[in-house]
N, CA and C atoms as a LAMMPS dump frame, in Angstrom:
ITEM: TIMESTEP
0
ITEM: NUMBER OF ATOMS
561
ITEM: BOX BOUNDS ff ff ff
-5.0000000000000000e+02 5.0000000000000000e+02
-5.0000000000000000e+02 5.0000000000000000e+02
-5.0000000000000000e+02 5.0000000000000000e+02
ITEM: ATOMS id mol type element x y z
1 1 1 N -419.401 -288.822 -456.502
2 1 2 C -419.945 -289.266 -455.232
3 1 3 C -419.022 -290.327 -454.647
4 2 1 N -418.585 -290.186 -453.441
5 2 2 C -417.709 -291.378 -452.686
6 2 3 C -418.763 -292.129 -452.393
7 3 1 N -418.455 -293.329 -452.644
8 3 2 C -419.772 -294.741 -452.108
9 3 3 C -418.897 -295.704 -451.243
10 4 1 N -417.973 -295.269 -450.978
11 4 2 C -417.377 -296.602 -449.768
12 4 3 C -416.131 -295.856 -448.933
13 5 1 N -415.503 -296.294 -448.178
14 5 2 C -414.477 -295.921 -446.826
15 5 3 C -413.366 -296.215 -447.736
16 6 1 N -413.171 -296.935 -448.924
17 6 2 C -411.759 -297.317 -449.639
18 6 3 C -411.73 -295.126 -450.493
19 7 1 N -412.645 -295.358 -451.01
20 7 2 C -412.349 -294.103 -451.979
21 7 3 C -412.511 -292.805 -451.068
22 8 1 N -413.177 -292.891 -449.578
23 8 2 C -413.195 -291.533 -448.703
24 8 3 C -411.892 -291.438 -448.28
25 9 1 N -410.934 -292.661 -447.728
26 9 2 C -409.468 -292.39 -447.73
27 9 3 C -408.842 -292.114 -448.633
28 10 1 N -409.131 -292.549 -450.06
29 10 2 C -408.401 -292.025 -451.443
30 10 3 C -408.9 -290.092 -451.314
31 11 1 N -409.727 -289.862 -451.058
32 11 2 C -409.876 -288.499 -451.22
33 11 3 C -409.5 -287.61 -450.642
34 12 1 N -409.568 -288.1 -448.97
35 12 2 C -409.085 -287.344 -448.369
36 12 3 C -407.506 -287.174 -448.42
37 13 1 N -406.708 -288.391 -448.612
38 13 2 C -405.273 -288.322 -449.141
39 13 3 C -405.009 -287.243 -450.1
40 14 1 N -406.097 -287.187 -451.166
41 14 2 C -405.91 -286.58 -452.423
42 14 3 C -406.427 -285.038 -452.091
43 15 1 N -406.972 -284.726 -451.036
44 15 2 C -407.351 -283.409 -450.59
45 15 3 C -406.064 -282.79 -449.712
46 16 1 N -405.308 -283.755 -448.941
47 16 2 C -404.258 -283.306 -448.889
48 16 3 C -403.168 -282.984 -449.352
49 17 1 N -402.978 -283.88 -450.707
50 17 2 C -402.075 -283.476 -451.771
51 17 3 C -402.24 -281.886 -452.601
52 18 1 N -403.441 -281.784 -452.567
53 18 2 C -403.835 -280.698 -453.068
54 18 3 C -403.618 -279.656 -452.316
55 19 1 N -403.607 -279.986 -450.982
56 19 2 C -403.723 -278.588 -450.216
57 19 3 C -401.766 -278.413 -450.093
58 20 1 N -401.366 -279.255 -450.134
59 20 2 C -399.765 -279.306 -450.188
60 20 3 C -399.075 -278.585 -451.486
61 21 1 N -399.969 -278.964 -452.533
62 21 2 C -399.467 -278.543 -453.868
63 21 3 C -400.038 -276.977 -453.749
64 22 1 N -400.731 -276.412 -453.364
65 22 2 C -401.612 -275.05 -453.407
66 22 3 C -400.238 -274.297 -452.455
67 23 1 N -400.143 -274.614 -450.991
68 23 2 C -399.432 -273.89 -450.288
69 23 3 C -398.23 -273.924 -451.13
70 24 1 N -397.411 -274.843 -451.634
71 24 2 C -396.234 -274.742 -451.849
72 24 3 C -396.221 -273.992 -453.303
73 25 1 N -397.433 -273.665 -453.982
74 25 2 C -397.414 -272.644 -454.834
75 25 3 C -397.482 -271.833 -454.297
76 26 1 N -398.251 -271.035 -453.535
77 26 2 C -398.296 -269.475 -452.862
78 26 3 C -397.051 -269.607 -452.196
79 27 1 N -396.277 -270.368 -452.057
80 27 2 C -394.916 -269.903 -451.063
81 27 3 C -393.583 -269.853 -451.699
82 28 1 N -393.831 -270.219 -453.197
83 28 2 C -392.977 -270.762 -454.062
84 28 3 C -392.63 -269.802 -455.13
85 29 1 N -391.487 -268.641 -455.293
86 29 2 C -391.419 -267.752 -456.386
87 29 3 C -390.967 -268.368 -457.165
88 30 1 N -391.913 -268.579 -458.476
89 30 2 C -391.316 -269.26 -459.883
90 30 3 C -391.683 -268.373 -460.98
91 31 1 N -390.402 -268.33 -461.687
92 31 2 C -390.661 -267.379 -463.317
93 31 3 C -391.8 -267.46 -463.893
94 32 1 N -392.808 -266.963 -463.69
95 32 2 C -394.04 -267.765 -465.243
96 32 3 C -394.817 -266.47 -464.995
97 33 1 N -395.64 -266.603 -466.367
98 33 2 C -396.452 -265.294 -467.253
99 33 3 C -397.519 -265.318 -465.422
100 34 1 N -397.611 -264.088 -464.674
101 34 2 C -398.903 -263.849 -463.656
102 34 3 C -399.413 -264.626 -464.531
103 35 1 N -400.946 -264.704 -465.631
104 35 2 C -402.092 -265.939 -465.789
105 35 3 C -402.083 -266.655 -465.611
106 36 1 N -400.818 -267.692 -466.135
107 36 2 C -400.448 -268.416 -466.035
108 36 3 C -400.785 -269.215 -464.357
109 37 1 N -399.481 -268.253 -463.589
110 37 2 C -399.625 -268.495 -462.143
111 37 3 C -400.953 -268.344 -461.458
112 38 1 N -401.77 -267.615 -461.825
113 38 2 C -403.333 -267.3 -461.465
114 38 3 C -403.939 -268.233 -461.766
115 39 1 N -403.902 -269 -463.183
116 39 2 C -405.254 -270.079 -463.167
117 39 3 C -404.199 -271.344 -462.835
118 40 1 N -402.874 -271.696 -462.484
119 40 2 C -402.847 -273.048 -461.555
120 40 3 C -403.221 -272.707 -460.321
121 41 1 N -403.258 -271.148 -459.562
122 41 2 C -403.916 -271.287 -458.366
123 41 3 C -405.304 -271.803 -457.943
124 42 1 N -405.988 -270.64 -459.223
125 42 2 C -407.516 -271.285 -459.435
126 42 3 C -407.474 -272.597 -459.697
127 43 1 N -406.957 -273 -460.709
128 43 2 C -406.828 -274.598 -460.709
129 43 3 C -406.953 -275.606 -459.633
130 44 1 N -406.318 -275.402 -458.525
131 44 2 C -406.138 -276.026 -457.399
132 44 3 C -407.181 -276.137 -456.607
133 45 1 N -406.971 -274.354 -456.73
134 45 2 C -408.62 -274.012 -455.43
135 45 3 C -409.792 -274.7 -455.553
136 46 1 N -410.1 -274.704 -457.286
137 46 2 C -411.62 -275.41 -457.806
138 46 3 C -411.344 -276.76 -457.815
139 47 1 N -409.983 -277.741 -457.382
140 47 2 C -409.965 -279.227 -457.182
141 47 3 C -410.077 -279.436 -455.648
142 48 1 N -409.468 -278.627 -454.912
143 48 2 C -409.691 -278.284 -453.674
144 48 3 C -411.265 -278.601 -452.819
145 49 1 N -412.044 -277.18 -453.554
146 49 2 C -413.358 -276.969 -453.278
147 49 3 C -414.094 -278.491 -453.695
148 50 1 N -414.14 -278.961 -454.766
149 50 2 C -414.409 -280.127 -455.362
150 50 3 C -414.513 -281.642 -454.145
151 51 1 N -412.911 -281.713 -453.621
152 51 2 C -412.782 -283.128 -453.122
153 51 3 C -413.677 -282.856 -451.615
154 52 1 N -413.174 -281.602 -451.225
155 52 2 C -414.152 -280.905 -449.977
156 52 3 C -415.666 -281.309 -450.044
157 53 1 N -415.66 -280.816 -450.917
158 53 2 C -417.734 -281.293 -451.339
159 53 3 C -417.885 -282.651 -451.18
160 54 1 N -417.24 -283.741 -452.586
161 54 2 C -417.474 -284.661 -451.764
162 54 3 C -417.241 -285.662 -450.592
163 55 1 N -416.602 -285.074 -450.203
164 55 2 C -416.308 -285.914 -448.28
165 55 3 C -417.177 -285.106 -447.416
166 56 1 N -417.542 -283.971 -447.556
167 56 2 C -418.727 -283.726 -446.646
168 56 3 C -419.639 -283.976 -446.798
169 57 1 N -420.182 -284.521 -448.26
170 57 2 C -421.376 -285.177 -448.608
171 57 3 C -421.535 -286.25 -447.687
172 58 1 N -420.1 -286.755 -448.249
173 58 2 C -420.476 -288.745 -447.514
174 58 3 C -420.303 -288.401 -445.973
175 59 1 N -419.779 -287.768 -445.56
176 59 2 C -419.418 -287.31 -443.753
177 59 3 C -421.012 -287.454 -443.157
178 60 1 N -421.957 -286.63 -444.291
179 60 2 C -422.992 -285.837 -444.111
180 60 3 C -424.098 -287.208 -444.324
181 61 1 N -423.87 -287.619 -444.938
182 61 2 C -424.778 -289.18 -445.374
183 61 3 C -424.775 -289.892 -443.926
184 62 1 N -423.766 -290.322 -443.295
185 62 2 C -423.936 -290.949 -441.653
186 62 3 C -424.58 -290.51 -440.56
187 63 1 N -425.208 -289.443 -440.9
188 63 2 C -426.033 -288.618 -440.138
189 63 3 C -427.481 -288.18 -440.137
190 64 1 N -427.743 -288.485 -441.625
191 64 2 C -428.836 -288.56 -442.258
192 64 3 C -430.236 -289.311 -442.279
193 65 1 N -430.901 -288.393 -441.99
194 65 2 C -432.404 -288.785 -441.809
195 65 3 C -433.281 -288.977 -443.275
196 66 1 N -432.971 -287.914 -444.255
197 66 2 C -433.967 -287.582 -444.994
198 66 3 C -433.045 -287.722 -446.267
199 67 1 N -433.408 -288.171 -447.419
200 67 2 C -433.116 -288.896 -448.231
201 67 3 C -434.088 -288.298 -449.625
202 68 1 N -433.493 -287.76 -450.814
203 68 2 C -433.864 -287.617 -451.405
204 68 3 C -433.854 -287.997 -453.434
205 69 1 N -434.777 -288.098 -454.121
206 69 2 C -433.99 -288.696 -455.811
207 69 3 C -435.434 -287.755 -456.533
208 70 1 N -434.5 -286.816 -457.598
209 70 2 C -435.63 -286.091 -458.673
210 70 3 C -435.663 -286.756 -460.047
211 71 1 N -435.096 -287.507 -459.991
212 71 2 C -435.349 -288.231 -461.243
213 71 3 C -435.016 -289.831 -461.365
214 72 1 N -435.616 -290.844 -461.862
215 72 2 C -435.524 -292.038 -462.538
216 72 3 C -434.101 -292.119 -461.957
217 73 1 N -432.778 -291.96 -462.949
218 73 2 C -431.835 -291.954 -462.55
219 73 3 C -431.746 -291.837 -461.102
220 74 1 N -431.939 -291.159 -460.248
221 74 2 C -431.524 -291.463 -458.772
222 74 3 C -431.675 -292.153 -457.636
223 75 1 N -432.171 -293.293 -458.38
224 75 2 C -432.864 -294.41 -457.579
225 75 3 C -431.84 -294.778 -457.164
226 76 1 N -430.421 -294.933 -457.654
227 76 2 C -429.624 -295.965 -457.495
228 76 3 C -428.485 -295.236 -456.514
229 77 1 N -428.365 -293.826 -456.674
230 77 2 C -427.625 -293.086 -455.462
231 77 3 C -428.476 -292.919 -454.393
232 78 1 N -429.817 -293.038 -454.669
233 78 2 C -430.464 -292.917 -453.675
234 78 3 C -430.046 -294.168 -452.232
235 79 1 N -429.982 -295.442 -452.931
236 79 2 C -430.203 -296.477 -452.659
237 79 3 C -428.237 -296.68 -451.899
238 80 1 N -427.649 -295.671 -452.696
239 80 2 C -425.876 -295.715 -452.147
240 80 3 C -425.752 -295.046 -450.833
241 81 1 N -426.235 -294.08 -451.031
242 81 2 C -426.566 -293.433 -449.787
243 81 3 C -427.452 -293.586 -448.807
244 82 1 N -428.223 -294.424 -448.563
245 82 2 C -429.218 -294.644 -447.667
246 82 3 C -428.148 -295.973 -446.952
247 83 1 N -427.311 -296.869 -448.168
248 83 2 C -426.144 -297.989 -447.344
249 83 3 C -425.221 -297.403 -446.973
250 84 1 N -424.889 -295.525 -446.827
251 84 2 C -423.663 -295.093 -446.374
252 84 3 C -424.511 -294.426 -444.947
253 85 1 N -425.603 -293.873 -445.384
254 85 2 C -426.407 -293.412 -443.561
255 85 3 C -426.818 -294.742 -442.994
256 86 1 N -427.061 -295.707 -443.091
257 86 2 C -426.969 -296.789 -442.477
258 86 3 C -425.949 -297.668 -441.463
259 87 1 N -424.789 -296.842 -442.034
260 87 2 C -423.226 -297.251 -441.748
261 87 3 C -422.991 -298.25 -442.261
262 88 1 N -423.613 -298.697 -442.779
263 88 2 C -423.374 -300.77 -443.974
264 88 3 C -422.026 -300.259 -444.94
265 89 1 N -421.172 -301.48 -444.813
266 89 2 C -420.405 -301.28 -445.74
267 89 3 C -421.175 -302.096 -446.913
268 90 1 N -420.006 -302.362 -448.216
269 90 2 C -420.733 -302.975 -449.346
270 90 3 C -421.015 -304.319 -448.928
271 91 1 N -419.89 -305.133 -448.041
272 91 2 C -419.801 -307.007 -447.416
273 91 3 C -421.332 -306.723 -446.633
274 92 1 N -421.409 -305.783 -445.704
275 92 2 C -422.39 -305.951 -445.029
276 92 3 C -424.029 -305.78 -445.336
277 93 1 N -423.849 -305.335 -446.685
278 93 2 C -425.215 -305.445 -447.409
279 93 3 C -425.449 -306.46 -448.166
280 94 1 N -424.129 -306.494 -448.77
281 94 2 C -424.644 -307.746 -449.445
282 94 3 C -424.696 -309.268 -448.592
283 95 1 N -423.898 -309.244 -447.431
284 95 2 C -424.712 -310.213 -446.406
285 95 3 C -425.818 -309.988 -446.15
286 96 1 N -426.475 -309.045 -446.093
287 96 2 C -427.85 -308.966 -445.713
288 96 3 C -428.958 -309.424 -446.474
289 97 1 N -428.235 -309.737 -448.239
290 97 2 C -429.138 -310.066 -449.277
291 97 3 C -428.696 -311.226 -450.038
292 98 1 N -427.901 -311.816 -449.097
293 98 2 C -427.314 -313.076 -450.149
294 98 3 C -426.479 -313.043 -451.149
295 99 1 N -425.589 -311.585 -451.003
296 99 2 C -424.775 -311.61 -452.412
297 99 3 C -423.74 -311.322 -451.756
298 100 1 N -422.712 -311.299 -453.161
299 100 2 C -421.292 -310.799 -452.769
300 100 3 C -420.957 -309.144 -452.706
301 101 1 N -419.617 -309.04 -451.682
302 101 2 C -419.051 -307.801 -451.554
303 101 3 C -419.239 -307.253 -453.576
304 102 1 N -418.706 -308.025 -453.965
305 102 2 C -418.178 -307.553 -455.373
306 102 3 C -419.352 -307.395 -456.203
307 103 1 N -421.103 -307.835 -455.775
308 103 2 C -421.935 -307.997 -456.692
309 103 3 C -422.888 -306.824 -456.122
310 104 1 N -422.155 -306.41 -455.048
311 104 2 C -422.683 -305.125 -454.826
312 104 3 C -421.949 -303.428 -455.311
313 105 1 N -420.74 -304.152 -455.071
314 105 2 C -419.704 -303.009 -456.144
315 105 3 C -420.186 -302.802 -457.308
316 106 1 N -420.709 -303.821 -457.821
317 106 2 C -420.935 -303.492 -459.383
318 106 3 C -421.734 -302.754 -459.616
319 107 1 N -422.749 -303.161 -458.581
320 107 2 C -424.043 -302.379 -458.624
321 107 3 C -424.293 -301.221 -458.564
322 108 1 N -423.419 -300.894 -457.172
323 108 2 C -423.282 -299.401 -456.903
324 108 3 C -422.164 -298.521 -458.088
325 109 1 N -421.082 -299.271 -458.876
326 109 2 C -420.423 -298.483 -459.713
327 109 3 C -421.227 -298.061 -461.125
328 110 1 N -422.197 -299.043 -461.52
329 110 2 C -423.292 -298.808 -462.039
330 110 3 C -424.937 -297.344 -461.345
331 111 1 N -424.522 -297.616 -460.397
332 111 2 C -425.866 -297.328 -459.71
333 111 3 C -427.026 -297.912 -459.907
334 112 1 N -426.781 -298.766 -459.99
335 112 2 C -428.113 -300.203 -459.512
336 112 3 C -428.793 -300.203 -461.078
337 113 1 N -428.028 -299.539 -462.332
338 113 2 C -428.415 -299.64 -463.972
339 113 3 C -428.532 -301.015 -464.095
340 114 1 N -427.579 -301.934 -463.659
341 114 2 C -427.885 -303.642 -463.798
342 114 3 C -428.801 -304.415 -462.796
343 115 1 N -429.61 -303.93 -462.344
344 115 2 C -429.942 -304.535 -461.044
345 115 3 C -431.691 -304.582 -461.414
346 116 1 N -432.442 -305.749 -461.099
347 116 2 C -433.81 -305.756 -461.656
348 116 3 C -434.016 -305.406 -460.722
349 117 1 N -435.503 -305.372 -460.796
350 117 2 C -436.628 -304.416 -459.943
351 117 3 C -436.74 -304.593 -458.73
352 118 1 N -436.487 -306.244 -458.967
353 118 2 C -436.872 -307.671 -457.69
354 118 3 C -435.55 -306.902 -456.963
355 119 1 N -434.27 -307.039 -457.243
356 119 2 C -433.063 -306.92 -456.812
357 119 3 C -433.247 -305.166 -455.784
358 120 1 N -433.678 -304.32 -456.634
359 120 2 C -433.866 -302.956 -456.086
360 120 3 C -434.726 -303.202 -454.652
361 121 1 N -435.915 -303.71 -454.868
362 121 2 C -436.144 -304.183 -453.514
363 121 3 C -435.714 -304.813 -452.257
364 122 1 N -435.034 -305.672 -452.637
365 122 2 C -434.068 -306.737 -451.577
366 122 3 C -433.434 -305.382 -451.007
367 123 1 N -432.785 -304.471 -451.918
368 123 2 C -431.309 -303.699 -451.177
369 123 3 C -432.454 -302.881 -450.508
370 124 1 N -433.249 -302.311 -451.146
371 124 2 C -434.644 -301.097 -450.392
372 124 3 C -434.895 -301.408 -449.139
373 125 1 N -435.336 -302.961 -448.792
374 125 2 C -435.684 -303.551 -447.544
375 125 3 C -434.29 -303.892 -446.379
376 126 1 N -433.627 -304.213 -447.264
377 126 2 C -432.468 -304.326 -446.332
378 126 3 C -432 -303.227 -445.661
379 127 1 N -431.801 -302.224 -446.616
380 127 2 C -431.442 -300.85 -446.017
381 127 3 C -432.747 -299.709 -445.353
382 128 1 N -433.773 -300.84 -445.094
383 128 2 C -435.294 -300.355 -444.165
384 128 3 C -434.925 -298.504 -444.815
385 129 1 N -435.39 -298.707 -445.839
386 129 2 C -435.735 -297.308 -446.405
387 129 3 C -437.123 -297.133 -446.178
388 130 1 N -437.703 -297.88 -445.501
389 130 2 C -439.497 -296.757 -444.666
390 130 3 C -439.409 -296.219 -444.059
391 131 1 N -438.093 -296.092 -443.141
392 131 2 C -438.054 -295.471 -441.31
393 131 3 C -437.16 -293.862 -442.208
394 132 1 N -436.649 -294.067 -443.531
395 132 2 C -435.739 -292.555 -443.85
396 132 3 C -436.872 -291.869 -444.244
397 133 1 N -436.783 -290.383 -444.057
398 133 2 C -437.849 -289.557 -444.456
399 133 3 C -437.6 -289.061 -445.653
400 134 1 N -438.768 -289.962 -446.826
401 134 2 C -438.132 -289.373 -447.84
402 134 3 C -438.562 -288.35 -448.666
403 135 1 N -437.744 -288.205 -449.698
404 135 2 C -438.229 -287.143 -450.993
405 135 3 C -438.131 -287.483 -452.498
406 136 1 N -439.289 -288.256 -452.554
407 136 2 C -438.942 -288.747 -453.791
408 136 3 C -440.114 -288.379 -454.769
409 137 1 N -439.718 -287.668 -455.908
410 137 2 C -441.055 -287.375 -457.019
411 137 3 C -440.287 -287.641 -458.398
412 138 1 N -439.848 -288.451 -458.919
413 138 2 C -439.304 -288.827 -459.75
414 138 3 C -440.457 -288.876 -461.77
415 139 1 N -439.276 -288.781 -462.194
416 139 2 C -439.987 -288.011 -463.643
417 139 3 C -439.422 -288.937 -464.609
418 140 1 N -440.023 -289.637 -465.728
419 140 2 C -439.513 -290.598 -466.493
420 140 3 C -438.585 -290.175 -467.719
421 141 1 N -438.011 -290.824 -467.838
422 141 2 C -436.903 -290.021 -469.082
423 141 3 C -437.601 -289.71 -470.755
424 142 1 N -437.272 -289.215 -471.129
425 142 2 C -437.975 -288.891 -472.085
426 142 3 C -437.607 -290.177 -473.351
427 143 1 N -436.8 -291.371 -472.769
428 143 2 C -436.814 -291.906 -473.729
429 143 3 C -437.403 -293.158 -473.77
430 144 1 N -438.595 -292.957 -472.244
431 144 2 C -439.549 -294.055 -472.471
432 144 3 C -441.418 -293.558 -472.775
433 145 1 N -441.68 -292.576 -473.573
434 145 2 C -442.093 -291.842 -473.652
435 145 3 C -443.25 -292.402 -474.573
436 146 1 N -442.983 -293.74 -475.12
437 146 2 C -443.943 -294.39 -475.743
438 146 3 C -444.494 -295.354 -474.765
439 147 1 N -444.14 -295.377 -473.902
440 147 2 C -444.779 -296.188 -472.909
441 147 3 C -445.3 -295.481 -471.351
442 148 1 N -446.434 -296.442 -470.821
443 148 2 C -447.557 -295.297 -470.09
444 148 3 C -446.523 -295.401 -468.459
445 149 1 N -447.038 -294.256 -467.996
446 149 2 C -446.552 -294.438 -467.008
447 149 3 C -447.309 -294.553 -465.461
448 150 1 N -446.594 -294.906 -464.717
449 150 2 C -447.711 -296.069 -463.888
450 150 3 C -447.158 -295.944 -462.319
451 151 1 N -447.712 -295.502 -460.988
452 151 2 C -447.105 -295.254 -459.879
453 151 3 C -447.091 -296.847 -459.325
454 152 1 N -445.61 -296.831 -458.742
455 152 2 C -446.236 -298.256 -458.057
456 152 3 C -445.655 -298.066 -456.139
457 153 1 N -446.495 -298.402 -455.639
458 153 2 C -445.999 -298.275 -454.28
459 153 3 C -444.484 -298.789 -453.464
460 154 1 N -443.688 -298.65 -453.09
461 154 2 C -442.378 -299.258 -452.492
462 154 3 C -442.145 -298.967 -450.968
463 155 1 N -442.422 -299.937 -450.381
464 155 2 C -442.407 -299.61 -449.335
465 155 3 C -442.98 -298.345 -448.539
466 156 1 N -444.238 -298.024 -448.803
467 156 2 C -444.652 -296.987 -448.188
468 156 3 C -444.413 -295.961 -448.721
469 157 1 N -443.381 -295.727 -450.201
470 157 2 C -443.24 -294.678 -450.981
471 157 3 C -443.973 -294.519 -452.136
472 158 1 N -444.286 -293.897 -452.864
473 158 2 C -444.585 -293.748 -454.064
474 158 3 C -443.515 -292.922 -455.179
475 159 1 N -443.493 -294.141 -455.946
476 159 2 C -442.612 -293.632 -457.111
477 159 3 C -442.891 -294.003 -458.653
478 160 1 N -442.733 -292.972 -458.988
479 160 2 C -443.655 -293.026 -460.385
480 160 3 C -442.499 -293.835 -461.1
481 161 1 N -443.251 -294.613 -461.726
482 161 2 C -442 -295.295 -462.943
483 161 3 C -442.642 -295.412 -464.287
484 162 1 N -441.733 -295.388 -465.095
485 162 2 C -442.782 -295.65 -466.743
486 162 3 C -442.052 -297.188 -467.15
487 163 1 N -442.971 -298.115 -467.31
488 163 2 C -443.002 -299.431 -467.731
489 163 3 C -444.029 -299.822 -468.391
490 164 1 N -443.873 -300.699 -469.48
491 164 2 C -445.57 -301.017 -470.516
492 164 3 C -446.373 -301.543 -469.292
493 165 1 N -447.341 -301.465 -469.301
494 165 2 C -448.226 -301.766 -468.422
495 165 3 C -448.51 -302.967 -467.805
496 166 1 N -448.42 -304.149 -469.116
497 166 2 C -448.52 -305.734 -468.303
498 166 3 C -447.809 -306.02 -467.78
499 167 1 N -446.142 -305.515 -467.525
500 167 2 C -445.027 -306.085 -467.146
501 167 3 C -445.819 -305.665 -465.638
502 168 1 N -446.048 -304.504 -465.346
503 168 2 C -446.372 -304.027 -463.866
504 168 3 C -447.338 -304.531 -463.762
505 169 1 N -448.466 -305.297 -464.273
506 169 2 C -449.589 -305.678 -464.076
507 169 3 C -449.555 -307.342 -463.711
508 170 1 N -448.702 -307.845 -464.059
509 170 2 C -448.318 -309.028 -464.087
510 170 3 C -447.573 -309.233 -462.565
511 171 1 N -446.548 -308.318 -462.957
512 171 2 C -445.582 -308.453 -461.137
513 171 3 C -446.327 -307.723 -459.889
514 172 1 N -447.189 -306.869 -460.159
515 172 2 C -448.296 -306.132 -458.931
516 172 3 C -449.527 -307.639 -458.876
517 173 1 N -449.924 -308.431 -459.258
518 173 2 C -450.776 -309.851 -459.384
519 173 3 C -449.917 -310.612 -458.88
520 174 1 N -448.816 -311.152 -458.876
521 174 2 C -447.97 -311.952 -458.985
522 174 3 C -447.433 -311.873 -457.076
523 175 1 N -446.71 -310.843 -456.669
524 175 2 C -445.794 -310.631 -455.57
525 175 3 C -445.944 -309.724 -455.099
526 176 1 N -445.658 -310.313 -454.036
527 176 2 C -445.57 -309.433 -452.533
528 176 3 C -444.242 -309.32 -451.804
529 177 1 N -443.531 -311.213 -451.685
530 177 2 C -442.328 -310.888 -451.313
531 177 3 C -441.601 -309.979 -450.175
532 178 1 N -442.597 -309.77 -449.212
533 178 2 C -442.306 -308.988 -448.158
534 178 3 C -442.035 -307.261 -448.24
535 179 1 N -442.594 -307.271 -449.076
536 179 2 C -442.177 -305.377 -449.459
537 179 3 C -444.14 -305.274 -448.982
538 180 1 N -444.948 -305.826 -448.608
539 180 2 C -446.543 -305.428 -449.227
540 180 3 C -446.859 -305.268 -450.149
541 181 1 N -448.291 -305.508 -450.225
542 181 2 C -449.161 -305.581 -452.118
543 181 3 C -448.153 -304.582 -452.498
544 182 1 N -448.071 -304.463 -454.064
545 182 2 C -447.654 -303.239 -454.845
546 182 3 C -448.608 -302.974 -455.487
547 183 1 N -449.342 -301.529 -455.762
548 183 2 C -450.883 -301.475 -456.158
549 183 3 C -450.338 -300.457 -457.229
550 184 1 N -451.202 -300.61 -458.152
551 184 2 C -450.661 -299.559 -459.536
552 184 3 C -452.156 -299.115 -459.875
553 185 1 N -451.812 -297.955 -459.609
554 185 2 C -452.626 -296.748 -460.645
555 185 3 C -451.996 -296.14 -462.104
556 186 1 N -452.866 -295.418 -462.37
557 186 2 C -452.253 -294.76 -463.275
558 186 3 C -451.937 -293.537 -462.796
559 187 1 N -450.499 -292.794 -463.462
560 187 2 C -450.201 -291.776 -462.704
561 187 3 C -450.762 -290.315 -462.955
């Protein structure tokens, strides 16, 4: 996934290298076994097809209404992409939340794996993820499976998360913090 304008110019550079290295093979008679010559073509084509995908992803993210994460894990691309349809660079989010360019890099090179709950919110609100239409039904990993799992509201979303119960029972009592109550059921 490209998450910033530094690595969409690295790609697209690198989509042109590729397309340079491809033509100048099909135009290029060199001694070698046909397979050989067949899978560096394929070779190319499937790095080709590859860098293509993702720059139309991110092309496709600035345009974007509807926003989607199927699992736990995708909270945090969720959350990359909602600051790339936003047009926010990384400086300009993390101005928006009191942090640094670089403490948002981390985050996003992680995908928000280091980032507490409190923190997931700040970027959620900043990047007014109520107004994106979303799609979120998210499923807990199987390796929290001893512990119950518990919907908690986010901004007008619902997303199931699995956490022992007092931790959410404690911070749903506790804060509001401008996101609204967070109300927990069981899921």
């Amino acid at each position: 996934m490209i998450k910033n304008e530094k690595q969409y110019k690295v790609a697209k550079s690198q989509l042109n290298k590729l397309k340079t290295a491809l033509d100048a093979s099909i135009n290029t008679t060199v001694e070698m076994p046909k397979e050989i010559y067949e899978a560096m073509i394929a070779g190319l084509k499937s790095q080709i097809e590859e860098v293509e995908l993702k720059i139309a992803d991110f092309e496709s993210l600035a345009k974007a209404s509807k926003l989607s994460a199927s699992s736990m894990k995708d909270i945090g691309q969720l959350l990359i992409k909602a600051r790339i349809a936003r047009g926010y660079t990384q400086d300009e989010l993390a101005k928006k939340i009191n942090r640094t360019q670089q403490q948002i890099q981390q985050y996003e090179a992680t995908e928000y794996n280091s980032a507490s709950l409190m923190r997931l919110f700040e970027v959620a609100q900043a990047l007014d993820i109520d107004n994106f239409d979303l799609d979120v039904s998210l499923v807990p990993d199987a390796q929290y499976s001893d512990m119950q799992e518990w919907s908690i509201g986010i901004i007008g979303t619902t997303i199931n998360e699995t956490k022992p119960k007092s931790k959410w029972a404690n911070y749903a009592k506790n804060n509001e913090n401008g996101f609204g109550k967070i109300k927990l059921k069981a899921a």
